[in-house]
Each structure stands twice: as structure tokens, then as C-alpha cells.
C-alpha positions in Angstrom: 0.0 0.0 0.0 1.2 3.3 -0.5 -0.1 6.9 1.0 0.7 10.1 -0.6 0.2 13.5 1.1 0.0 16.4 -0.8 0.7 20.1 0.2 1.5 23.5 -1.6 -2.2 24.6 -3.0 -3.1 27.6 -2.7 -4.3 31.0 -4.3 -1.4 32.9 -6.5 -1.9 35.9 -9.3 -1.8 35.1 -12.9 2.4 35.0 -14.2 2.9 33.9 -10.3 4.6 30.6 -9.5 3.6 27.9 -7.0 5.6 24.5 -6.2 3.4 21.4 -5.4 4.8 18.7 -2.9 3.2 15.0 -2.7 5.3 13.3 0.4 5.4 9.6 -0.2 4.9 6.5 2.0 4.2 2.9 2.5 5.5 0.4 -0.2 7.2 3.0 -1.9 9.8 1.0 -4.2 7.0 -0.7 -5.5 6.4 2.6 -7.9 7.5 2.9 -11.0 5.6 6.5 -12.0 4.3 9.2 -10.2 2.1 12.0 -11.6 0.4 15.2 -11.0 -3.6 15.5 -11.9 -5.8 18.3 -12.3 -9.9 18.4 -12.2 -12.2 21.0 -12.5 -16.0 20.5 -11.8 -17.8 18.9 -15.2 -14.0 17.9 -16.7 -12.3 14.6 -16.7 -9.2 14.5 -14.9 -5.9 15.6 -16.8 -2.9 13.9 -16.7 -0.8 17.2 -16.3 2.8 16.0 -16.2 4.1 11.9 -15.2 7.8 11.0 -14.3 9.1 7.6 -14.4 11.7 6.2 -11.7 14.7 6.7 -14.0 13.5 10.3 -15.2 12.0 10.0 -18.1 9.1 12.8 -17.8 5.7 13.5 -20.2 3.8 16.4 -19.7 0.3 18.0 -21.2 0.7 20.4 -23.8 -1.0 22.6 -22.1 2.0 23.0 -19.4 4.7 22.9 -21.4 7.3 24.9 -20.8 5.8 26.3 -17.8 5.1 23.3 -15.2 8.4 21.0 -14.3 7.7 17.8 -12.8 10.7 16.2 -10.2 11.2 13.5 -7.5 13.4 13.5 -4.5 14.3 9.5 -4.4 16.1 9.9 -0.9 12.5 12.3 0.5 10.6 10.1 -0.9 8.9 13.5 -2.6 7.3 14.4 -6.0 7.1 18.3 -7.0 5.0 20.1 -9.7 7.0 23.5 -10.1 4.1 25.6 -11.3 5.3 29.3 -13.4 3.9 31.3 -15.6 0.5 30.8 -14.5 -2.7 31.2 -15.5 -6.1 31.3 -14.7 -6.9 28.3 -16.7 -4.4 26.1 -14.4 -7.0 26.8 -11.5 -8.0 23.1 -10.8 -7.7 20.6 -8.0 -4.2 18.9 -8.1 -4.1 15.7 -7.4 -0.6 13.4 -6.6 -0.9 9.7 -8.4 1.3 6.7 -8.0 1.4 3.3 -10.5 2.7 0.5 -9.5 2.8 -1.0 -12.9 5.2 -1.0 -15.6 4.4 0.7 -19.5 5.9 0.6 -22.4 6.9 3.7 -23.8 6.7 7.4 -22.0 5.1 7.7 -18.6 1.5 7.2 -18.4 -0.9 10.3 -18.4 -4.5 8.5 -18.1 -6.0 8.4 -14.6 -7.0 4.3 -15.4 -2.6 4.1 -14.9 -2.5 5.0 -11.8 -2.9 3.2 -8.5 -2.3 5.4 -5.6 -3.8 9.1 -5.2 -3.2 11.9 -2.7 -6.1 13.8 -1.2 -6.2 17.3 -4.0 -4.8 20.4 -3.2 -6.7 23.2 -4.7 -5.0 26.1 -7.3 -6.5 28.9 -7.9 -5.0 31.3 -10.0 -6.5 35.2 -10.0 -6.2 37.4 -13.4 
């Protein structure tokens, strides 16, 4: 089993930056992805950015070049840094762990994942 505990929500102005932290725990080296999520009310979840063990990262093209996903191996800790924001990226962010293996770039589809943190909510003023 694994537990992830998210932190690092909160309210920022649009072009402000914000840095996400999901704190992992439990049966940790049994993860071979994590991920970051994002949901508004009436939208499916978004796969936002995904890094696998070794590094390899995916992201949304909605985030790219703005959002950088990272681990900590030794904390045991997955960031989102969030920059350039904007009012669109207001959503509940949500921290996601697989436990499964997949060929090719990490996974970005909410079915992938195993593990999920509580949400954190972003909400980005214009």
C-alpha cells in the first residue's frame, strides 16, 4: 500500500509561481511512475505531467514549458513547479502513484495510476 500526502495549494496571481509537494509513503519502491492531476467540476481528470523512476518525464501540452515535474528519491517526494500561470491552471491537483510497468513514455491516463493523494486546490487570480 502506499499513502501520498499532498501540500503546496493555494491561491497565486496570474504569471505567479507555486511549487506542489506529494510526500510519499508505504510500499514505496514498488512505484514505478508518479504524476500530477488536475480536475475541474464537469471535466475529466488531466494527466498534467508523469515521471518515471529513472526520469523520463511526459507532460500536457497545455504545461509545457511552464510546469516542471521532479522527484526526490532519498525524500521520498514528487514536485509540480508551477510558473507562468494562468487562470486556466485553477483546478484541484491531485498526486498519483502506478505500480505498474508501461511501455513507452510515462502514463498520463488516470486508469494508470494506483495510488492518489487527497487534491490540493490552485486557484490562479487574473
Amino acid at each position: 500500500q502506499v499513502q501520498l500526502v499532498e501540500s503546496g495549494g493555494g491561491s497565486v496571481q496570474a504569471g505567479g509561481s507555486q511549487r506542489l509537494s506529494c510526500l510519499a509513503s508505504g510500499s514505496t519502491d514498488t512505484i514505478y511512475y508518479m504524476a500530477w492531476f488536475r480536475q475541474v467540476p464537469g471535466k475529466e481528470r488531466e494527466g498534467v505531467a508523469a515521471i518515471a523512476i529513472y526520469g523520463r518525464t511526459a507532460y500536457a501540452d497545455s504545461v509545457k514549458g511552464r510546469f516542471t515535474i521532479s522527484q526526490d528519491k532519498a525524500k521520498n517526494t514528487l514536485y509540480l513547479q508551477m510558473n507562468s500561470l494562468k487562470p486556466e491552471d485553477t483546478a484541484m491537483y491531485y498526486c498519483a502513484a502506478a505500480r505498474r510497468w508501461y511501455p513507452g513514455e510515462p502514463p498520463r491516463l488516470a486508469r494508470d495510476y494506483n495510488y492518489w493523494g487527497q487534491g490540493t486546490q490552485v486557484t490562479v487570480s487574473s
